[in-house]
Structures are given as structure tokens and as C-alpha cells.
C-alpha positions, 0 to 999 in steps of 0.5 A: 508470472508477470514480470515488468519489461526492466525485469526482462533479463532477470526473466531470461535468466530465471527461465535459464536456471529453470530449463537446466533444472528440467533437463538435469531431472530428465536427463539424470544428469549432474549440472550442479556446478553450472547451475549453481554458477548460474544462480550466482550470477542471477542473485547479482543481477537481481542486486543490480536491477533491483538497487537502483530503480527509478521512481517510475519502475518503483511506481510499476511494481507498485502496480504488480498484479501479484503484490499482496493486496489488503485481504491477503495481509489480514489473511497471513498476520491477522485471525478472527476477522469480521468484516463489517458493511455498509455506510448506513446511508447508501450501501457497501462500497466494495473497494474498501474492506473495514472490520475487527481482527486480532493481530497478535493478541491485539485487537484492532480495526482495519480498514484498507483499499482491496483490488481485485486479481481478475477482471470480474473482481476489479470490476467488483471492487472498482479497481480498489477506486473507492465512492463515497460510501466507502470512506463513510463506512471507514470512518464508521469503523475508526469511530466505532473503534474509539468507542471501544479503545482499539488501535486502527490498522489502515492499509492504503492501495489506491490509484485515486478515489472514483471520480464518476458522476455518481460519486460527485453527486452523493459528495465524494469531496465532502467525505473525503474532507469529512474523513481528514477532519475528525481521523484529526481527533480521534482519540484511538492510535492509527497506523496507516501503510501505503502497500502499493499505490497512494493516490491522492485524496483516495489515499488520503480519505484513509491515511490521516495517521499518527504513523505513515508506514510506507513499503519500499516500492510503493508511492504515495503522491498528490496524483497518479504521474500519467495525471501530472504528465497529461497536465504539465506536458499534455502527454501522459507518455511522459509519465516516467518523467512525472514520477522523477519530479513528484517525488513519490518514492519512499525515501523522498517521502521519508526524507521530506518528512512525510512519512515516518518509515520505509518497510523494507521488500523482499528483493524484487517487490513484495510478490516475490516473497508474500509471507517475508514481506508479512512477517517485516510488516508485522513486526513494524506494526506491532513495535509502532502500536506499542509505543502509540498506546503509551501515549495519553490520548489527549497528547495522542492526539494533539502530535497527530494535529501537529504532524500533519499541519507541519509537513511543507512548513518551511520554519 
């Protein structure tokens, strides 16, 4: 399993346990009391490792190439999904996943950035990098699912949207701005979750929402702290300097108002527990989907304007 170079003598601790258990089943020997001692301690030492990172190994766990990533949530909390393709002007951007599922008995839109476990894949979905065609195929569905009254569930994991040359000559710039203008009025409740990485406008591009979830050990910031690093200071090494600064955490979001809620992780990152972190963000979403649709539509959408246009007001 990958494991993070902070995480290095929860590893060794880990990999202790694991030989003892491996000698105690072939050597029929009773080691309980030593391995359970050894446990103890390493629950103590997760406690410790896992209290109180700092922005920089939060924004490394965000990056866990096993953290679950938006196919995997629809797969564990959600049934009949039918994905949807295609920008009906250019073609299918991999990189965003849009379509119809149930979660519950609620049907809903979700949309969400999607990376890939392999090379191949990544390749294939861009690194979760989104073009264009990407957020006019979101922003179809969001309108689609207006048309229809259903609720939008977006999950956003991306290091940014794809600044290549071919993005900028179909407008990447344009779609984004265009996404962040009419999610403003849709007359549909919109729940948005940063699950891992939130970067900049490509997180944006998706995350105009009536409720801002974030997980624990996910960031959410204007750039990615190499990008600040390598502007402020020219060195991109100074990243973990970068990420203190930015403020990118949950609890400095939530406490500057940006988002609405931290969802909280299994110990160690959301990998480390797939179906526990599902089961915590299901119930957030349901319980947010819940008090949104009580809400008049027009009044719906007037709180999201307002939302959005006091954050970094100083009245």
C-alpha cells in the first residue's frame, strides 16, 4: 500500500504487527498479549500522526492514489447510474463524469472530476484535468436536471483545469466563467464535496453550490502550493510553506466562511476506510438535500447568489 513519508513509523509499526501475526499462524504460537500491546501503541501513534498534520501533508493525502475518487463514491452510495456523453459541440471529455443516479430513493444529477489508478487511465481521464467540453457537458446536465426538478450531487477532485493550447483556443476561460454565471441561478438544489484535490477554476467550473462540503483532508484553493511556491518565492520546493499560507484546509475554509461543513475521515485518510467515509458522506448529503428542497426556489436561489458574493466581504 502507498504510504506517505510522515506516515513512515505508523508503516514500520504496521508491518511489525503484521510479521508477528505471520509468525504466530506458522509457528502456533500464543503472542497475543504482545501483539495486542503492539496495537495499542499503534492506535496511539495513528492518534498522534493523524491529529495534527499540517496543510502540506493534508494536501498529500489528498493526492492518495487510493483515495476514493468520484466513480468509486457513485458505485458504493448510489444505484442505477446512467452516465451521460458529450458537450453536443465538441466531444466527451473524460475527466468529468456526468449522469442520473438514485441515492436513496432520490433521484439526483452528479457530476464529478474522475482520475484514473494507472498511467493508462490518467492518461485517459487527463489526471482528473478537465477541457472545455468538460464543463459544457456539466453544465448540460445541471440544466437538464432543472428541467426536470432533480437535486445536483457534484464531487469535485481536481489539481486545476487543463491549461493546454488546445483548451484555450475552444475557451476554456469562457466555460468556466460561463459554468459560474448560470449554476448562480439554477432554480435546482446543488450540493457540491471537494473529495480530494480543489484547484482553482477547474474546481470552481463545478463548485458553484447552495452547499460547499469539504472532507477532512481535502484542500480547496485559488492554486495548487507548488504554483504559489514557484510565484512567490521562484522555487516550487517551497511548497509546503505555500500550503500554510494559503489557508487551503477545511477548518480554515470553514472558518472564513467559505465552505458550510468538514466531513469528517476515517483515521488516516479516506482510503484507509472507503465504505466508512461513504457511509458519513451519505448521510451529510442526504440530511443537506433535505433541508435544500424545503426551500422555495426563488429564495433558493437568491441565498446561493448571496452566499457566494459575501465571501471575502469585510461588512
Amino acid at each position: 500500500m502507498h504510504r506517505l513519508d510522515f506516515e513512515k513509523p505508523v508503516t514500520e509499526l504496521e508491518k511489525k504487527i503484521q510479521e508477528l501475526r505471520n509468525f504466530v499462524s506458522e509457528k502456533k504460537i500464543d503472542l497475543s498479549s504482545e501483539i495486542g500491546r503492539l496495537e495499542e501503541k499503534l492506535e496511539h501513534l495513528k492518534k498522534d500522526t493523524y491529529s495534527n498534520l499540517s496543510a502540506w501533508q493534508k494536501v498529500q493525502i489528498a493526492r492518495h492514489p487510493l483515495r476514493p475518487y468520484t466513480l468509486d463514491y457513485i458505485d458504493m452510495m448510489m444505484t442505477d447510474f446512467m452516465e451521460l456523453h458529450g458537450d453536443r459541440i465538441f466531444s466527451d471529455d473524460k475527466a468529468i463524469i456526468a449522469g442520473f443516479a438514485k441515492l436513496e430513493n432520490q433521484k439526483v444529477a452528479v457530476i464529478g472530476h474522475q482520475k484514473g489508478r494507472d498511467t493508462k487511465e490518467n492518461l485517459r481521464r487527463n489526471f482528473g484535468c478537465a477541457h472545455p467540453e468538460g464543463y459544457r457537458k456539466a453544465l448540460r446536465l445541471m440544466q437538464l436536471a432543472e428541467t426536470f426538478n432533480l437535486p445536483v450531487v457534484i464531487f469535485i477532485d481536481t489539481p486545476g483545469a487543463y491549461p493546454g493550447i488546445g483548451a484555450e483556443e475552444r475557451g476554456q476561460a469562457q466555460a468556466i466563467a460561463l459554468n459560474l454565471r448560470e449554476m448562480s441561478c439554477i432554480q435546482t438544489p446543488i450540493i457540491s464535496t471537494v473529495i480530494g484535490e480543489g484547484g482553482s477554476g477547474g474546481a470552481l467550473g463545478i463548485g458553484v453550490a447552495d452547499r460547499v462540503l469539504v472532507l477532512e483532508n481535502a484542500y480547496y484553493s485559488v492554486i495548487s502550493p507548488e504554483g504559489c511556491a514557484a510565484i512567490l518565492w521562484k522555487n516550487g520546493s517551497r511548497a509546503p510553506d505555500a500550503a500554510e499560507v494559503l489557508k487551503l484546509t477545511a477548518a480554515d475554509l470553514l472558518k472564513m466562511g467559505i465552505i458550510d461543513e468538514i466531513i469528517f475521515e476515517p483515521l488516516g485518510g479516506a482510503h484507509r476506510d472507503p465504505q466508512k467515509m461513504t457511509g458519513t458522506l451519505k448521510e451529510a448529503l442526504l440530511r443537506n438535500l433535505k433541508a435544500l428542497k424545503a426551500q422555495d426556489k426563488e429564495r433558493l436561489v437568491e441565498l446561493r447568489y448571496k452566499k457566494f458574493r459575501s465571501i471575502g466581504s469585510l461588512g
